[in-house]
C-alpha positions as CSV (number, residue, x, y, z in Angstrom):
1,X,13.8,-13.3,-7.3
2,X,12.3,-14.3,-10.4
3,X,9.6,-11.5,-12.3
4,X,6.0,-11.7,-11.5
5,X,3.5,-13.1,-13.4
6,X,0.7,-11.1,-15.1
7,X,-2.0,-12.1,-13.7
8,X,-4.5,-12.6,-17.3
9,X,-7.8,-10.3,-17.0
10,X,-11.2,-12.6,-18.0
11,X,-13.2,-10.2,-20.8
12,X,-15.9,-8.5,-18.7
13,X,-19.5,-8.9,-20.4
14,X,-21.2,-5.2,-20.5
15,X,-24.2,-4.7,-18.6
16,X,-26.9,-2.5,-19.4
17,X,-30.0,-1.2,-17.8
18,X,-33.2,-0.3,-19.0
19,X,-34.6,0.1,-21.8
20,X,-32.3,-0.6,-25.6
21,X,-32.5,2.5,-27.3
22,X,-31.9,2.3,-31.3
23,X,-28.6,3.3,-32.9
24,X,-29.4,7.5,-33.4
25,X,-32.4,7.7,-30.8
26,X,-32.4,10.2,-28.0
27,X,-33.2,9.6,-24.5
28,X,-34.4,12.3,-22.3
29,X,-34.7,12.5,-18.8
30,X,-35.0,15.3,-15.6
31,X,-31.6,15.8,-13.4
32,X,-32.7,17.7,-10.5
33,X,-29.9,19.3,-8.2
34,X,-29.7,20.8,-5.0
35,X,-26.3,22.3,-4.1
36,X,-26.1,23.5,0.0
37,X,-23.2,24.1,1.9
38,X,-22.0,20.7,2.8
39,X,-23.6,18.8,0.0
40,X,-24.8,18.0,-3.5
41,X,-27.8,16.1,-4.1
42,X,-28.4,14.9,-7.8
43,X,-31.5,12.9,-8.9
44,X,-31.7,11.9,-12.2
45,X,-35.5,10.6,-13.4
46,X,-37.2,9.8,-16.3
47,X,-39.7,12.2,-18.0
48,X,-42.6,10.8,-15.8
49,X,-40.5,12.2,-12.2
């Protein structure tokens, strides 16, 4: 049997979203978590809730 061929991986463009933040600049945000016995709820907002 003869060896596989690699199959040749395409270059992914990077997606991002929201807003660009500058090289240096801080982003805040509000992670609020609820923790229970069967499950973990995280919801992540922005300063505004």
């Amino acid at each position: 049997m003869p060896p596989r061929k690699g199959k040749v991986k395409e270059d992914q463009p990077v997606v991002t979203l929201g807003p660009q933040a500058k090289e240096g600049e801080n982003i805040f945000g509000v992670a609020h978590i609820f923790a229970s016995f069967n499950d973990t709820f995280v919801h992540v907002t922005d300063l505004s809730g």
